[in-house]
N, C-alpha and C positions, 0 to 999 in steps of 0.2 A: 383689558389687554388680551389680546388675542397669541395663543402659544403656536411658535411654528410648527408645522411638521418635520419629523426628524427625516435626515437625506441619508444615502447611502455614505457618504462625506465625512458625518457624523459618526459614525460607529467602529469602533478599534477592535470588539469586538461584544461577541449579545454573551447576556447574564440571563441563565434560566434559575429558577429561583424553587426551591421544595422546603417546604414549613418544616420537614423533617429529614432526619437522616435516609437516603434512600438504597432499600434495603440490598438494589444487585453492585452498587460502590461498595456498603458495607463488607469489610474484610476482604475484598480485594487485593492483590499486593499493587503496593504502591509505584505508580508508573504501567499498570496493566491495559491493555485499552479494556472497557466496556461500552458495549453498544446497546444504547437504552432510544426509547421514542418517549419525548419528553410533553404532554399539553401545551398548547400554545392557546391564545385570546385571540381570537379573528380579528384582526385589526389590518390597516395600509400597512402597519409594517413588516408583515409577514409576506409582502411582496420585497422588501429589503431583504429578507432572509434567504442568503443563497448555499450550495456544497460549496466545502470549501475555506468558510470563514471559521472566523478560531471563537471558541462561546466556552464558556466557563460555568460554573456549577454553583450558584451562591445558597446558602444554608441559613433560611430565616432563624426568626427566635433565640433565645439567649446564648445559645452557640453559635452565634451569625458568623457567616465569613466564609471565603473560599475552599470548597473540598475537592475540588476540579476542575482540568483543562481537557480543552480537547477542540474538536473541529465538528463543526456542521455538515452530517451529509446528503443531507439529499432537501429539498424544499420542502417547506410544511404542507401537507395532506392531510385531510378532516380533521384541525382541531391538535393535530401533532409531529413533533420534526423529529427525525434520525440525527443522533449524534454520537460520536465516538468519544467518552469522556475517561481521563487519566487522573485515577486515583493518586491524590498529594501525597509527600510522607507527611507531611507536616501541615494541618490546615494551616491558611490565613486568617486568621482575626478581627475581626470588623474592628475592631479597637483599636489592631495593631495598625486597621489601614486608615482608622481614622484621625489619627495623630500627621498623616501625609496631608499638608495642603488641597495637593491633586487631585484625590481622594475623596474628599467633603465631600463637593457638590456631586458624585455618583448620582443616576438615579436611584438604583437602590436603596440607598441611604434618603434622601430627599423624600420619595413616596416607596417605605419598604412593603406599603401592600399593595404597590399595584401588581398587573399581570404579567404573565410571560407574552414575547420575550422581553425581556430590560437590555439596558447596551451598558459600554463604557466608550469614555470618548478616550484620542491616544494616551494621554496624560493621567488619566484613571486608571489605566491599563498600564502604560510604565510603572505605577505604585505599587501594582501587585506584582507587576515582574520580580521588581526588586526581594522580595521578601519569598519568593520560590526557593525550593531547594536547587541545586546545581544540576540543569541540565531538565528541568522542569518546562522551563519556555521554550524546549523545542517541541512537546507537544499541542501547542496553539500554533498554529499555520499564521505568517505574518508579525511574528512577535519582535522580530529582529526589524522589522521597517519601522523608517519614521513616522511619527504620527501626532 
């Protein structure tokens, strides 16, 4: 069976993905923007990747799970993208988000070692809204449309 290509359609918003704690979020205040350039995998879908869209911060390994929001700025160049990420108070929890229906089939979850970037589709993306602290999803651009 041949897997389609993901469309622009498809994406609620991209999952960049670091095996570790990354050390300029660490001790941030929570809600601060930081502006990091993140690696990306040359792939078609970094023609999907545009300024603008909202891309969040997933935390491999036994601490897995959300440590930030924020928005995409500027298109991938050699190998990596600009983004403006906002320190959680509060991570999200792979566990806590994998108890959501919606949640499961993430790719992250599905293949957590593929590359960057990952997506979530809208439904994915709602799961995690809900479990943000108050006033957290206005730093994902988009978060309040349907999807």
């Amino acid at each position: 069976m041949t897997r389609a290509r993901l469309t622009a359609g498809d994406v609620a918003c991209w999952v960049l993905k670091a095996a570790s704690d990354v050390p300029e979020l660490t001790g941030a205040p929570a809600g601060a923007p930081v502006h990091l350039h993140r690696c990306v995998h040359p792939t078609y879908r970094l023609g999907l990747v545009q300024p603008g869209q909202g891309v969040l911060l997933w935390r491999s390994g036994r601490r897995a799970g959300v440590r930030a929001v924020g928005e995409v700025l500027s298109a991938p160049v050699e190998g990596a993208v600009a983004v403006r990420l906002h320190p959680l108070a509060r991570p999200v929890a792979r566990a806590d988000l994998l108890v959501d229906t919606r949640f499961r089939a993430a790719e992250v979850v599905r293949v957590p070692v593929g590359a960057n970037p990952s997506y979530l589709t809208g439904a994915a993306l709602a799961a995690v809204l809900e479990r943000l602290a108050p006033g957290e999803e206005a730093f994902l651009p988009g978060a309040g449309a349907p999807g």
